[in-house]
N, C-alpha and C positions, 0 to 999 in steps of 0.2 A: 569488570563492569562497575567501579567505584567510583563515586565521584561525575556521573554524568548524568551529560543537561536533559539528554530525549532517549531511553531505551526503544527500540520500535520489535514488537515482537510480528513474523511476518514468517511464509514459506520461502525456503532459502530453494529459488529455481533458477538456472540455466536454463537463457533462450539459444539454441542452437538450431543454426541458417543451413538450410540446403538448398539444391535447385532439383524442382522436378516438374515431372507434366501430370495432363491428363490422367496420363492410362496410370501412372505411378501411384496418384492418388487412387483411383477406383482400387488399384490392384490391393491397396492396404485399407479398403474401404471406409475411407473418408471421402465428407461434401466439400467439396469446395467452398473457398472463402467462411468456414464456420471453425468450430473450437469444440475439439472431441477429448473428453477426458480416456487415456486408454491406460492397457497393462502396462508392465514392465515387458513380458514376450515383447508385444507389438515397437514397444520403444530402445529396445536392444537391438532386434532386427533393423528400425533404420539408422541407428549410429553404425551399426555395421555394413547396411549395403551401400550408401549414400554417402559420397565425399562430404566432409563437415565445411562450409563455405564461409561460417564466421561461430562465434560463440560469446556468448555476453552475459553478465551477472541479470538477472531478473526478478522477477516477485513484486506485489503491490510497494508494503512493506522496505524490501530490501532498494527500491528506487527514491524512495524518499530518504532511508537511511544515507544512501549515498548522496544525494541532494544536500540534504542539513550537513554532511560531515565537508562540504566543499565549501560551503559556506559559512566555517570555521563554528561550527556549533558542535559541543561533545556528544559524540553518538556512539550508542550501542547497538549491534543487531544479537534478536534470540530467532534462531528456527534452526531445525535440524538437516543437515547434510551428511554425506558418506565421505569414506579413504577413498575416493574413486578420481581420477580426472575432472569430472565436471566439478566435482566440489571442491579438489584445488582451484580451479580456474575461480568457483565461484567465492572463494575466501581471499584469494589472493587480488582481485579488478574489487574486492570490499575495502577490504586493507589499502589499496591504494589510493582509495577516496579519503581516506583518515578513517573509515568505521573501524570500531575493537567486536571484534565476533566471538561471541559466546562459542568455548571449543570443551566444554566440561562435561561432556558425555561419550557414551560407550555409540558409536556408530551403530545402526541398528541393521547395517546390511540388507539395504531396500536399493539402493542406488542414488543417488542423488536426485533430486527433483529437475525433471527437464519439459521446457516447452518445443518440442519440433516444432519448428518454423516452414517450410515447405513454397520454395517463393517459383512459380511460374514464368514462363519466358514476360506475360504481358505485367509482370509486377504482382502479382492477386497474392495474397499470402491466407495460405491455411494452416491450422494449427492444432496439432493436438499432445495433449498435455498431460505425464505421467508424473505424479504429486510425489511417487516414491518415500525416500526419510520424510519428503517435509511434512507427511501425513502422521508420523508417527511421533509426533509432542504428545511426555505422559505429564502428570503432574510433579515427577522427580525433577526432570529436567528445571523447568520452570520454576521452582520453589529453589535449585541451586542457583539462583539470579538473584543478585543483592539490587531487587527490585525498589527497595526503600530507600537506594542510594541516589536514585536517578526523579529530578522535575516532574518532569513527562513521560508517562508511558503512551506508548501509542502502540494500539490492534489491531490490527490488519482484518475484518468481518471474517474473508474466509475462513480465519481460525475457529469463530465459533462453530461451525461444523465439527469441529475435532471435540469430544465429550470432555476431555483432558484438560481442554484450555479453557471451556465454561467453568467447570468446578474450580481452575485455581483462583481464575480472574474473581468467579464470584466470594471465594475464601478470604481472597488477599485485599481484593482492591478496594474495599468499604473502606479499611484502615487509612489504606494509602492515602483515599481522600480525606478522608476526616482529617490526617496528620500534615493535609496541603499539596499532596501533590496532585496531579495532573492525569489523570486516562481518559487517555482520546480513542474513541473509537470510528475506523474506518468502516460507511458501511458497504463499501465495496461494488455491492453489485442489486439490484434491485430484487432481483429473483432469488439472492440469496436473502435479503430482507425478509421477501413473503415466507421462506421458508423458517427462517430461525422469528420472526418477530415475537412469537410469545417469550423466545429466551434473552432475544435484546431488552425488551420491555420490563422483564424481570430483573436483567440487572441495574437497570436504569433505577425502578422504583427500591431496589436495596441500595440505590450509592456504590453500587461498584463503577458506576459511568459519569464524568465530568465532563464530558463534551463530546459531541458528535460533529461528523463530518460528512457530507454525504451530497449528490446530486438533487434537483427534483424529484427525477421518476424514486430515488430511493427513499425519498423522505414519506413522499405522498403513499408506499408501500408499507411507510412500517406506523402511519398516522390515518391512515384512507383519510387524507386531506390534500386537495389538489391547490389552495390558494396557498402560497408560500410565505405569504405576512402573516396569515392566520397561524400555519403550522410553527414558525418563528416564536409569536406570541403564546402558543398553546406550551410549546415546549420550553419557554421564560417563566411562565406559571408555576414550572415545575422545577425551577430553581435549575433548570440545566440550560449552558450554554453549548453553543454550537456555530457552525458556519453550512449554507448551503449555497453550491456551486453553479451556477443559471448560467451555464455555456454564455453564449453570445451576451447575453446581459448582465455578466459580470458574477459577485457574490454577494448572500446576504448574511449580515453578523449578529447574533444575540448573543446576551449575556446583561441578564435582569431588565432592567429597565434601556438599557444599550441596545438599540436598532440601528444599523447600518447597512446601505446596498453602496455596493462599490461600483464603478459599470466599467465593463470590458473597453480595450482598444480595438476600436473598430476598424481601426486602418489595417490592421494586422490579416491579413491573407491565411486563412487554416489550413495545413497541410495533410496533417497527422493529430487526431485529439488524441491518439494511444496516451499512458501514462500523464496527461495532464491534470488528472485527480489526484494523481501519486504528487508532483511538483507541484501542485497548487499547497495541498499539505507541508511541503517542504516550508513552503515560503513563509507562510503561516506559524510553525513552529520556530522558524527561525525569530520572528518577530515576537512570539512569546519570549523565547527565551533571553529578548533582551529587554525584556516589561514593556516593549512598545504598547498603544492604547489600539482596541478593537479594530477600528480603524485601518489604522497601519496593517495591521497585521492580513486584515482584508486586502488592503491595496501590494501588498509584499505578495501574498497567494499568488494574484490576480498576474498581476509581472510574471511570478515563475512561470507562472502557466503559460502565459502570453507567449514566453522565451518557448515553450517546449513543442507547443503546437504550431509551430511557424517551418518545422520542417519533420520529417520521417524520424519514429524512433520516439523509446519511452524516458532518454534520457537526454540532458539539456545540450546543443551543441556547442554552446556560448557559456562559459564563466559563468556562474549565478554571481559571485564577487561582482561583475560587473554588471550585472543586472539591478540588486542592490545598492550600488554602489550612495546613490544619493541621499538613503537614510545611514547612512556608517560616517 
């Protein structure tokens, strides 16, 4: 992990595709079209009854990682996987994007992190999701991460749920900024906001956080402010820069006295928003890392995303190189 531009610490999950119906799902007691966290039983049982119809690298995290490493940016991924199948598959579709995967740990014999995908004859996809290793980051893991070596670290929210990744982040990362680097945090999910906000907030106000990234509904979660220039302006006040992500109308950028809204391409037909928070990050770090201004870095987001929601799937189908292509 030496020598690079964005470490991204993140759950190292396989999405894994089947095909079922109705009664399949009742019988395993899932709602349709929702996203049910379950056991290991329940997620053994259907890689074993269920023909496996595709399998693909996943995670907030581990999508952006692969994003920046195609776009010739040094990436690192940390989260934890198993000896198992799924975590070959999911080291090896990493590696083939350029990411270097943190491999300096003792498997913890959970299984690999996997999302069942569960795709219906009419398209509908439901999903449920067994966190396995990637739930199991202790503070060993993480502290063996030559963290100090890398720009940018970027966080994936869910991790703060993990008690393991609060204490390091809050251990380590004051230094890191103080000494220039970069921790971006993902806030993921709004509802996970409400639940962690006292612990984001805390590390915010100890400088363990240099930038946020985050939608509306997430921001206005972790601020109870619904106007987005205000919560911009509120959280400039506080010496913290950030970007917030305004679907259809584009992104907004702070960073001190630096306001920027970038607006979406509106000609662009939405297919799929999965993973476009994951790519719009990508874009964004890519443009840090080549000191681009606020600006750019907005309009760079806004492109990947653009690219990633124009069809099905949380990763891009089109080159991001060529996406890019006319700030390079």
């Amino acid at each position: 992990m030496k020598s690079l531009d964005v470490i991204c610490l993140g759950s190292a999950i396989v999405d894994v595709f089947v095909d079922a119906t109705d009664d399949d799902l009742s019988s395993l007691g899932l709602q349709r079209s929702s996203m049910t966290l379950v056991g290991r039983e329940l997620a053994l049982e259907v890689t074993g009854r269920f023909p496996i119809k595709e399998m693909k690298s996943g995670g907030s995290a581990a999508n952006t990682a692969s994003a920046l490493a195609t776009l010739g940016v040094g990436t690192g991924f940390v989260g934890l996987y198993d000896q198992d199948e799924l975590g070959e598959s999911f080291v090896r579709e990493m590696r083939e994007t350029g990411v270097r995967v943190f491999e300096d740990f003792i498997p913890p014999g959970l299984g690999t992190g996997r999302c069942l995908v569960f795709v219906t004859r009419d398209g509908e996809r439901t999903m449920a999701t067994y966190l396995g290793a990637a739930a199991a980051v202790s503070n060993e893991h993480l502290e063996n991460v030559a963290l100090d070596d890398a720009k940018t670290i970027f966080v994936e929210g869910y991790l703060l749920e993990i008690p393991a990744v609060r204490e390091t982040i809050s251990k380590l990362a004051p230094e890191l900024v103080k000494n220039g680097a970069n921790v971006v945090l993902s806030l993921s999910d709004y509802l996970l906001v409400k639940r962690m906000k006292k612990d984001i907030l805390e590390l915010m106000r100890d400088g363990a956080i240099s930038m946020l990234f985050g939608n509306e509904a997430e921001y206005e979660s972790l601020l109870d402010i619904s106007d987005m220039e205000y919560a911009a302006h509120t959280l400039a006040e506080q010496e913290m820069k950030g970007v917030i992500t305004l679907g259809p109308n584009g992104a907004r950028g702070f960073s001190g006295e630096d306001h920027i809204q970038v607006p979406a391409d509106s000609k662009v037909e939405v297919v799929d928003t999965t993973g476009a928070g994951d790519i719009f990050a990508a874009g964004f770090l890519f443009g840090m890392a080549r000191e681009f201004d606020l600006q750019t870095c907005c309009q760079l987001g806004v492109d990947c995303a653009t690219e990633v929601i124009s069809h099905y799937g949380a990763r891009p189908a089109k080159p991001l190189l060529e996406v890019v292509s006319r700030y390079l």
